[in-house]
MIVO-271929 format. One line per field, with one value per residue (C-alpha): x, y, z; chain; residue in three letters. Coordinates in steps of 0.2 Angstrom, whole numbers, plus 5000, padded with zeros to 4 digits. Example, Ala and Ser with C-alpha at 12.3 -4.5 7.8 and 13.67 -1.06 7.14 Angstrom:
BEGIN
c1	(5062,5068)
c2	(4978,4995)
c3	(5039,5036)
chain	(A,A)
resn	(ALA,SER)
# end
This chain:
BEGIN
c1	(5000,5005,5007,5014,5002,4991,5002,4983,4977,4964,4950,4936,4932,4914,4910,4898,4895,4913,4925,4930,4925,4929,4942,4942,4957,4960,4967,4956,4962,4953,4961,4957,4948,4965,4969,4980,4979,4969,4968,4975,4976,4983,4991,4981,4992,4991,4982,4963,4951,4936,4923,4906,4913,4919,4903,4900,4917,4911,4895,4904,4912,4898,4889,4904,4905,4887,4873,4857,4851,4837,4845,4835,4844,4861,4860,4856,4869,4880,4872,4873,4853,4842,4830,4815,4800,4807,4825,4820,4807,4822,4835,4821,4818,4836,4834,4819,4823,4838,4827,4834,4827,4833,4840,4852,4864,4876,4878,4874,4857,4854,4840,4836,4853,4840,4834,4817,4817,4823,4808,4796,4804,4802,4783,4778,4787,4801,4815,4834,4835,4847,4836,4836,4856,4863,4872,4857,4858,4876,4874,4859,4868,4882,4870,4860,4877,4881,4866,4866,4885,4884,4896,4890,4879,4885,4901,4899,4909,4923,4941,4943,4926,4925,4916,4934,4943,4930,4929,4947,4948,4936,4944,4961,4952,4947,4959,4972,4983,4984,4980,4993,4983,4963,4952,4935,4920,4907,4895,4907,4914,4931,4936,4956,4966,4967,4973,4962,4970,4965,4946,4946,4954,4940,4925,4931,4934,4914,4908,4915,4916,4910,4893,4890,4903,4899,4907,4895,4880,4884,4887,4869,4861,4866,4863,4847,4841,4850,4835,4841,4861,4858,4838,4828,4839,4852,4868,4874,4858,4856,4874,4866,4849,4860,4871,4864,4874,4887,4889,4893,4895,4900,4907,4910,4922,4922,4925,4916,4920,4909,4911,4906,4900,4916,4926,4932,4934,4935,4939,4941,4945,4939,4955,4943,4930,4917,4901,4897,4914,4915,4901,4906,4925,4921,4912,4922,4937,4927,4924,4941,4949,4933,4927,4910,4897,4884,4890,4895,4877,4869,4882,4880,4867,4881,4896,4891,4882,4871,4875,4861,4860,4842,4835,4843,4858,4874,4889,4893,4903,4911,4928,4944,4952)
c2	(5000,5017,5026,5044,5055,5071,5089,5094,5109,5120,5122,5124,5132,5131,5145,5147,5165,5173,5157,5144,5128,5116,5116,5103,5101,5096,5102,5106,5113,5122,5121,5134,5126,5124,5113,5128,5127,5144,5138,5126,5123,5108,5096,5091,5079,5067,5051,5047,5037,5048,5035,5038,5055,5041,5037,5050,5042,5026,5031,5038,5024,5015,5024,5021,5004,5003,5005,5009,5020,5035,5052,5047,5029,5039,5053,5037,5029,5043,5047,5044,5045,5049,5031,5044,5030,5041,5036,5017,5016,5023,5011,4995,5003,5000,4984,4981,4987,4974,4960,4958,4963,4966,4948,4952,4967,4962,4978,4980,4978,4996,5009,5023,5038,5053,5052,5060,5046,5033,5038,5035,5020,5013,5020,5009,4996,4995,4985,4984,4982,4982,4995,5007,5007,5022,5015,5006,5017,5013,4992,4992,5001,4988,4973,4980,4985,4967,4960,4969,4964,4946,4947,4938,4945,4935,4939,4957,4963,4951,4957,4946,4952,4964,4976,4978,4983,4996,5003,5008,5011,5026,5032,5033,5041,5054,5059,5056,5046,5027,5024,5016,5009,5001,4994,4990,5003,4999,4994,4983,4991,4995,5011,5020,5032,5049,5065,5080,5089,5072,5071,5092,5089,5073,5084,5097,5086,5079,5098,5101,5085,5086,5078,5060,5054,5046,5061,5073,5062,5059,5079,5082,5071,5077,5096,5089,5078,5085,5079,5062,5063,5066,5072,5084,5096,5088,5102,5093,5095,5113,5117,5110,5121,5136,5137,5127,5117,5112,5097,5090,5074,5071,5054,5046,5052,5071,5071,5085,5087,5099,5108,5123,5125,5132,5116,5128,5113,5111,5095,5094,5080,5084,5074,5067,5060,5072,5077,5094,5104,5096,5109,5124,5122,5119,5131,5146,5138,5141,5158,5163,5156,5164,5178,5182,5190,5181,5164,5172,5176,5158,5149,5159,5148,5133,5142,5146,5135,5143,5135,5134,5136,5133,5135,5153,5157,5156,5155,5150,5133,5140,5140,5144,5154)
c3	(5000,4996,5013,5002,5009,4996,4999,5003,5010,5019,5007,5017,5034,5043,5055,5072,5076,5079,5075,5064,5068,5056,5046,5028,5018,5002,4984,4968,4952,4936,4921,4905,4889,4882,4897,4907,4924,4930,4948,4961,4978,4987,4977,4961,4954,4969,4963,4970,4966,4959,4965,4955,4945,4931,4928,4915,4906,4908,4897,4885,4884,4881,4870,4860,4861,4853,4867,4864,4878,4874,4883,4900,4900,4897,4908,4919,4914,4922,4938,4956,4956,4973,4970,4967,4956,4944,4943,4945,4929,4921,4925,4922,4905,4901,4906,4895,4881,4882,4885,4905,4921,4938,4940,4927,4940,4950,4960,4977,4986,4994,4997,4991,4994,4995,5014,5006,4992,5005,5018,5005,4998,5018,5019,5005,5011,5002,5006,4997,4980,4967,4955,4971,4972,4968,4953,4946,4928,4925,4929,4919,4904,4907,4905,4890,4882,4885,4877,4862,4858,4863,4878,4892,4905,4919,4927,4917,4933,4931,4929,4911,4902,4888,4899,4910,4894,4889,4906,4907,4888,4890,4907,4895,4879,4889,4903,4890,4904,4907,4925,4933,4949,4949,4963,4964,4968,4980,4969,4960,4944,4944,4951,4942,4951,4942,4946,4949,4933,4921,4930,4924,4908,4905,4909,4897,4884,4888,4887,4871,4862,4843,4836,4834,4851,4865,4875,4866,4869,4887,4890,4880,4891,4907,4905,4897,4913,4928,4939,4933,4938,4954,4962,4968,4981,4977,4974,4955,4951,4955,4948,4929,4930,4939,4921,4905,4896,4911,4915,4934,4945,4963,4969,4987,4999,4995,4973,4965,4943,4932,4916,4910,4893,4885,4892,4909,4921,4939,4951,4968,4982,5000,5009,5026,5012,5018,5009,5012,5008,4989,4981,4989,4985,4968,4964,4972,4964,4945,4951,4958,4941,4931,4937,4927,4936,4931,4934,4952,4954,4945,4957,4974,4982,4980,4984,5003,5015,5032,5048,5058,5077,5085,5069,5065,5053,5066,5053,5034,5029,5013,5004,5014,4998)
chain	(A,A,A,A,A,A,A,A,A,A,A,A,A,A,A,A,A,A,A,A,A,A,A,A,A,A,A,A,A,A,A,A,A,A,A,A,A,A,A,A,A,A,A,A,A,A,A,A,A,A,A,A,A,A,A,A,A,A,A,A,A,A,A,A,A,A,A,A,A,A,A,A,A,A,A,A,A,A,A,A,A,A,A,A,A,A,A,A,A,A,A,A,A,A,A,A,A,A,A,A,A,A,A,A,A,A,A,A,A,A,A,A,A,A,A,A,A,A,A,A,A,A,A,A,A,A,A,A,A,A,A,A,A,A,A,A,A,A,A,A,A,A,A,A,A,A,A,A,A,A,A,A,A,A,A,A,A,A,A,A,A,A,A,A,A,A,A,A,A,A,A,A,A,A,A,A,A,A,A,A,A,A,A,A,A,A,A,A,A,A,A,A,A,A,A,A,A,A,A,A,A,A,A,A,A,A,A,A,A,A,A,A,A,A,A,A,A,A,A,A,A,A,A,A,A,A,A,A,A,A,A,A,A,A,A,A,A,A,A,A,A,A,A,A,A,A,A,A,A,A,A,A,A,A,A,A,A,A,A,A,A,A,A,A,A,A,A,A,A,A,A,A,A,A,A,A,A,A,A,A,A,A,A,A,A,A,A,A,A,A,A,A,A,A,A,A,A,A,A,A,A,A,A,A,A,A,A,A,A,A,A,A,A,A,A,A,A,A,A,A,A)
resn	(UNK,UNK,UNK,UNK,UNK,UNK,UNK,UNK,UNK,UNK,UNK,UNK,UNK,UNK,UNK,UNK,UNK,UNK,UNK,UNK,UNK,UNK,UNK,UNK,UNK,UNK,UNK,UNK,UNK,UNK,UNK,UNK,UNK,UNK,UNK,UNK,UNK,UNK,UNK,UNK,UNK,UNK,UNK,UNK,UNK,UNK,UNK,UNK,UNK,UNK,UNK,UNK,UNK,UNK,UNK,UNK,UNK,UNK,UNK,UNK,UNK,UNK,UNK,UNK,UNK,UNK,UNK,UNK,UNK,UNK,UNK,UNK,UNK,UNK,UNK,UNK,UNK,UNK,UNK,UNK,UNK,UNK,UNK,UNK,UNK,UNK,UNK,UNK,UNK,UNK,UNK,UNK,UNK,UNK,UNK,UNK,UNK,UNK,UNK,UNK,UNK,UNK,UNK,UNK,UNK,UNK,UNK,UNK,UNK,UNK,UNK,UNK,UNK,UNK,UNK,UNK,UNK,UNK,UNK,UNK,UNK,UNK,UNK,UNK,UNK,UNK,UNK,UNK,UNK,UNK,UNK,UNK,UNK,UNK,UNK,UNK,UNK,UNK,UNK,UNK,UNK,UNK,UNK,UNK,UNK,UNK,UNK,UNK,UNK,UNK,UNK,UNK,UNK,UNK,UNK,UNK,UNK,UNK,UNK,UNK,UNK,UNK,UNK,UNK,UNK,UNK,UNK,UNK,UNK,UNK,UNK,UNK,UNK,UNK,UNK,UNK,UNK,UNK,UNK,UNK,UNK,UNK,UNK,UNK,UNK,UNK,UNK,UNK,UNK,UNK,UNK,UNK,UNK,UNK,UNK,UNK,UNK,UNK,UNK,UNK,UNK,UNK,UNK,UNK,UNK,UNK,UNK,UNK,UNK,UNK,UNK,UNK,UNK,UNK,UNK,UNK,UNK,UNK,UNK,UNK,UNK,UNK,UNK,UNK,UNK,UNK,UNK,UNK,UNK,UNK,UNK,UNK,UNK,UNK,UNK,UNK,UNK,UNK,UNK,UNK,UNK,UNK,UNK,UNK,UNK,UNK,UNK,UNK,UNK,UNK,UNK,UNK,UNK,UNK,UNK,UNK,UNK,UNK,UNK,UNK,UNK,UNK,UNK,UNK,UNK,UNK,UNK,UNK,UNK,UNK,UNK,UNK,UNK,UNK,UNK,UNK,UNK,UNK,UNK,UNK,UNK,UNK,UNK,UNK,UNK,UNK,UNK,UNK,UNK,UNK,UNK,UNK,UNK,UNK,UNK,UNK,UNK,UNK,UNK,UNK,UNK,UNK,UNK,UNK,UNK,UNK,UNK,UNK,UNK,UNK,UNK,UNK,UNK,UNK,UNK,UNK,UNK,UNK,UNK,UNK,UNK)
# end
């Protein structure tokens, strides 16, 4: 194991009345349409694992490869969804129109991730299902891709099937690097380290991709369907209706990427894995390296995050830069 610990640094600070609280570090780094670094803090050319932000690769990747998916099962496909009804008729459609059903996913039996979605999910009596992971959209993708290329369904997840190749293929096509270390997800697909500068220079290359590529199809559907990449008050989902055309995803232990329309990309890595400090450092990282008043003014509401104190605003969680 390597024990080389990330050069990281204070990216983050949450306040209660007159002091700082909490203190998050990490690095993030922006990089220009050109792929020029505008911004970094931290130390962006550490390796990570960008958990569920590859997802939108992996679906260009499979677009590619010759899936089928309507611009609902690809925006799917890419997303770390809520389990609203929604987000699971979605994923079974995927499933039908490739002649499978649940039986056919091999990721991990979960609820719902939205609480909201979750609570409803319990009322009805709901219990853990595959469909209702997360991840459901990208395995069902997997599995349909699979049917309609004659590559076995079972063991879709094993190291030696097609699907591994095409995984890591697209990972490379895009970031334009060969990652050197791989492990396995939670929900079973394999996971590649990266830099933060090769997740950026990959959602760039999605948000400015030429008709008729997977990339392009991928970047269309998400700006298209942001309610589907993530959920109702979910922040990725804001960040997509807050500037039109951008494209955004977040992952597990504290990975936020998003594009803006012109290829302006940011990606950041929270070093403690937390949740909350991802969104407002990257989007006051965009600004810092931007600096357009109306995308200020679009992204406000994500940049800085009230701290509340007996139901009253008592301080901010926002960036430390």
């Amino acid at each position: 194991m390597n024990t080389t610990l990330p050069r990281h640094a204070p990216v983050a600070l949450q306040s209660r009345g007159e002091l700082v609280e909490s203190v998050h570090y990490g690095s993030a780094v922006v990089l220009s349409p050109a792929g020029e670094v505008l911004y970094s803090v931290g130390d962006p050319d550490a390796l990570f694992y960008p958990r569920s932000a590859l997802k939108p690769l992996f679906a260009a990747g499979m677009h590619d490869a010759g899936a089928q998916l309507t611009h609902e099962q690809l925006a799917l496909a890419a997303a770390s969804h809520s389990g609203a009804a929604r987000h699971q008729e979605v994923a079974l459609s995927t499933l039908t129109a490739g002649g499978l059903d649940e039986s056919a996913l091999a990721n991990s039996l979960d609820l719902p991730y939205g609480p909201a979605e979750r609570a409803a999910f319990l009322a009805a009596g709901g219990s853990p299902t595959r469909l209702a992971q997360n991840c459901s959209g990208k395995h069902a993708a997997l599995v349909a891709l699979c049917a309609a290329r004659g590559w076995p369904v079972e063991g879709y997840l094993q190291p030696g099937h097609p699907v591994a190749d095409l995984l890591a293929g697209s990972v490379s096509t895009l970031t334009n690097t060969v990652p050197a270390v791989a492990s396995t997800d939670g929900c079973g697909t394999p996971v590649y380290a990266l830099t933060l500068t090769a997740l950026a220079r990959a959602f760039s290359r999605l948000a400015t991709a030429p008709a008729g590529t997977g990339a392009r199809a991928v970047a269309d559907a998400m700006s298209a369907h942001p309610e589907l990449v993530a959920g109702e008050g979910r922040d990725v989902t804001a960040f997509m209706r807050a500037v039109p055309g951008s494209i955004a995803k977040d992952g597990f232990e504290g990975i936020q990427a998003a594009a803006l329309p012109d290829g302006t990309a940011v990606a950041v890595k929270v070093s403690d894995g937390g949740d909350r400090a991802r969104m407002p450092v990257a989007t006051a990282a965009l600004l810092r390296a931007v600096g357009d008043a109306d995308l200020a003014a679009a992204l406000d509401p994500l940049t800085r995050v009230s701290v509340l104190g007996g139901g009253e605003h008592v301080g901010w969680l926002d960036a430390a830069f």
